[in-house]
N, C-alpha and C positions, 0 to 999 in steps of 0.2 A: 792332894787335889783329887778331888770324886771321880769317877769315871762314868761318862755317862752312858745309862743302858744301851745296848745296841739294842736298833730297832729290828725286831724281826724280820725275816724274809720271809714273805708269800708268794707265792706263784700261783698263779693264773691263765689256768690253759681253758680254752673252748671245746668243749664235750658233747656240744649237740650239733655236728655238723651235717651227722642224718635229717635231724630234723631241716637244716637248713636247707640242706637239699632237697627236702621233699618242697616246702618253700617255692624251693627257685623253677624247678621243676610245674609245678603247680602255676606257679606266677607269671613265670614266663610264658606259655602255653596261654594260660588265659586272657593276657594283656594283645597277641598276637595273632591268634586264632579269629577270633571273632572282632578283632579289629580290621582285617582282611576281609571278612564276608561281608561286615558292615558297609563298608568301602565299596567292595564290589558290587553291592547290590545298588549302590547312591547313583551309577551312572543306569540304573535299570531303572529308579526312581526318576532320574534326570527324564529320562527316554519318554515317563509316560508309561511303561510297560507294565509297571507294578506299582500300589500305592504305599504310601511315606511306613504304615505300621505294618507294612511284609518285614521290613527291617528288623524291627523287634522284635515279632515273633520269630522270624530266621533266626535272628542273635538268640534270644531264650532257648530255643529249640535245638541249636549247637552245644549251647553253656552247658544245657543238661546233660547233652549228650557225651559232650567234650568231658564232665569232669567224673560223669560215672568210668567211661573207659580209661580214663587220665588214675582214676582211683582204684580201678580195676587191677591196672596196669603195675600198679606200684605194689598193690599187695601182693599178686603174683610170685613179682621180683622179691616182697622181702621174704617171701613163701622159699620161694625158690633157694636163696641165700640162707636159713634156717637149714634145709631137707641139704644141702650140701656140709653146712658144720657138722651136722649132724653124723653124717657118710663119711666125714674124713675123720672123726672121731672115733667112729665104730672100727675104722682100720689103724688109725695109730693103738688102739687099745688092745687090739690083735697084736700088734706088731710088737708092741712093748711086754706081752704074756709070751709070744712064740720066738722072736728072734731079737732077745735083750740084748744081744753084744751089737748087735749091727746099727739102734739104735743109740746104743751107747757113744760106738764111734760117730754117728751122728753129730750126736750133742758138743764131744768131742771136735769136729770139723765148725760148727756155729759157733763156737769159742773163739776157735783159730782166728776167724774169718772179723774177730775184736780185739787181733793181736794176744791174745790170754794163748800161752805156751799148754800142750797138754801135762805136763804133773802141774801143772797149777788148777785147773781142770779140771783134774784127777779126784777130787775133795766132793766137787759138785755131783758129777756122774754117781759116784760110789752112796749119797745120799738122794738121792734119784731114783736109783736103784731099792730104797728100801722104801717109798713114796709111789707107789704107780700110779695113783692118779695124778699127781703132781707133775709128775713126770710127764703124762700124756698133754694136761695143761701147756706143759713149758713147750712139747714140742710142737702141737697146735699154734704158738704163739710166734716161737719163735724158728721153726722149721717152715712152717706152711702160712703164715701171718694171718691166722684168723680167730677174730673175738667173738666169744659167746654170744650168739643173736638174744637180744630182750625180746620173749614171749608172746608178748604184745605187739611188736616191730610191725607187723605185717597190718593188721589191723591199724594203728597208730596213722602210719606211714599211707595207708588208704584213705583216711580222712584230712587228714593235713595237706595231701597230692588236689582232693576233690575242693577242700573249700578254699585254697587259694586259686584253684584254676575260676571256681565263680567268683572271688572278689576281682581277680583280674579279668574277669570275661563282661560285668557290668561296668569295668571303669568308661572304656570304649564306646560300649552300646547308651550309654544314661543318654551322649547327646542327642541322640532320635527318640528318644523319650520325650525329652522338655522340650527340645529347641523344631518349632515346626518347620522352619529352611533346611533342605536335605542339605544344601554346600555348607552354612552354616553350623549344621550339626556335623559335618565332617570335619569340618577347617577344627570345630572345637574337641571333637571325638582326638583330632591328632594332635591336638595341645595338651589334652588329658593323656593321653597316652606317653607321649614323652615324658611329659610331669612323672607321672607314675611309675615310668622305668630309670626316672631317674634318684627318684626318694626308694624306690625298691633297692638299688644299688646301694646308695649312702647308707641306708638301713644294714645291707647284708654287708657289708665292710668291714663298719662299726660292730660287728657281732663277730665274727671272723678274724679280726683281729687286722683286715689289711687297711690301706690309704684310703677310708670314706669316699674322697673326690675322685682318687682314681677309680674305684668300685662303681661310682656313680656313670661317671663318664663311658670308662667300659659298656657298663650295663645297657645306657641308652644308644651307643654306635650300632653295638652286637643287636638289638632287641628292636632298636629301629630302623638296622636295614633288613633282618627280619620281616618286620608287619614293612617294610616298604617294597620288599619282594614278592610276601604273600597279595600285597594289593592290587600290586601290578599283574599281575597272574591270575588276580579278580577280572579287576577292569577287562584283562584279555579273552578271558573265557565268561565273560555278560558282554 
């Protein structure tokens, strides 16, 4: 009787959850920020105090503003997480030239800490030892847990932070665009906005690898008592 091929096994892990987070980051800020100002300025519109397109222009005027510092913000950070791999590199590479045995025991004790006894151990270090870059890699990784920043990261990560803060930042505002009833335009600004932090959810779930519905649901509590705090906080100070 034939045996039938076994099917291979793949695996399938998620490796852009930078990007994801620049995303959510992005997304989130923008669905919440200018959904709050929007809001707040609707009872300024109510009042009479200001007319229907302050709103717009205030919304546009934030969005731009929100997503250069939002974009700023991010590069900084990924700046900043580069110049530190960078620094903890230049001293494990010291440390592996000038005091090999106390690294050695190192590697030695990260072993341990995976139940691997030191003469078994022993094998690794000893090939390690004739490897220094290698070595410096391993301990970066698994001494200090840090992965080589991509080059680009900071840059990347700046653009990604800014155009999702504008795609979330016009979800909110579109309804005082089209719709000429300020209540109107807000009752619908807060149906798009939920919508939006709820397909934003389902979306990052599904790519993340967790429960879509529970991602979704999450997304919209967290995000809409958020812009429902920012509102209120509007309202209060207009």
């Amino acid at each position: 009787m034939a045996c039938m091929p076994a099917t291979p096994h793949v695996e399938k892990h998620f490796t852009s959850s930078a990007v994801i987070r620049d995303i959510v980051i992005g997304m989130a800020d923008g669905l919440t920020v200018p959904f709050a100002l929007a809001a707040g300025l609707s009872g300024a519109v109510q009042a009479g105090l200001v007319p229907m397109k302050a709103i717009v222009i205030a919304g546009t005027a934030e969005i731009a503003a929100g997503s250069i510092a939002m974009g700023l913000g991010g590069y900084l950070a990924a700046r900043g997480d580069a110049e530190h791999y960078h620094s903890e590199r230049d001293r494990e590479t010291r440390e592996v030239k000038e005091v090999p045995d106390t690294e050695a025991d190192e590697i030695t004790d990260i072993f341990q800490e995976y139940g691997v006894e030191p003469h078994v151990s022993e094998s690794v270090v000893n090939a390690l030892r004739q490897r220094p870059r290698q070595w410096v890699d391993f301990m970066m990784r698994f001494e200090l847990g840090l992965e080589k920043p991509d080059p680009r990261r900071a840059l990347r990560s700046a653009l990604t932070i800014a155009s999702s803060y504008i795609a979330g930042g016009f979800i909110p505002l579109a309804p005082y665009i089209f719709v000429p009833s300020v209540t109107g335009a807000l009752l619908l600004s807060v149906v798009l906005t939920l919508m939006a932090l709820g397909i934003f959810g389902y979306i990052k779930g599904r790519f993340t690898g967790l429960n879509a519905i529970r991602s979704a649901s999450q997304t919209i509590v967290i995000g809409g008592t958020a812009a429902t705090a920012a509102f209120l906080l509007a309202r209060w100070l207009s």
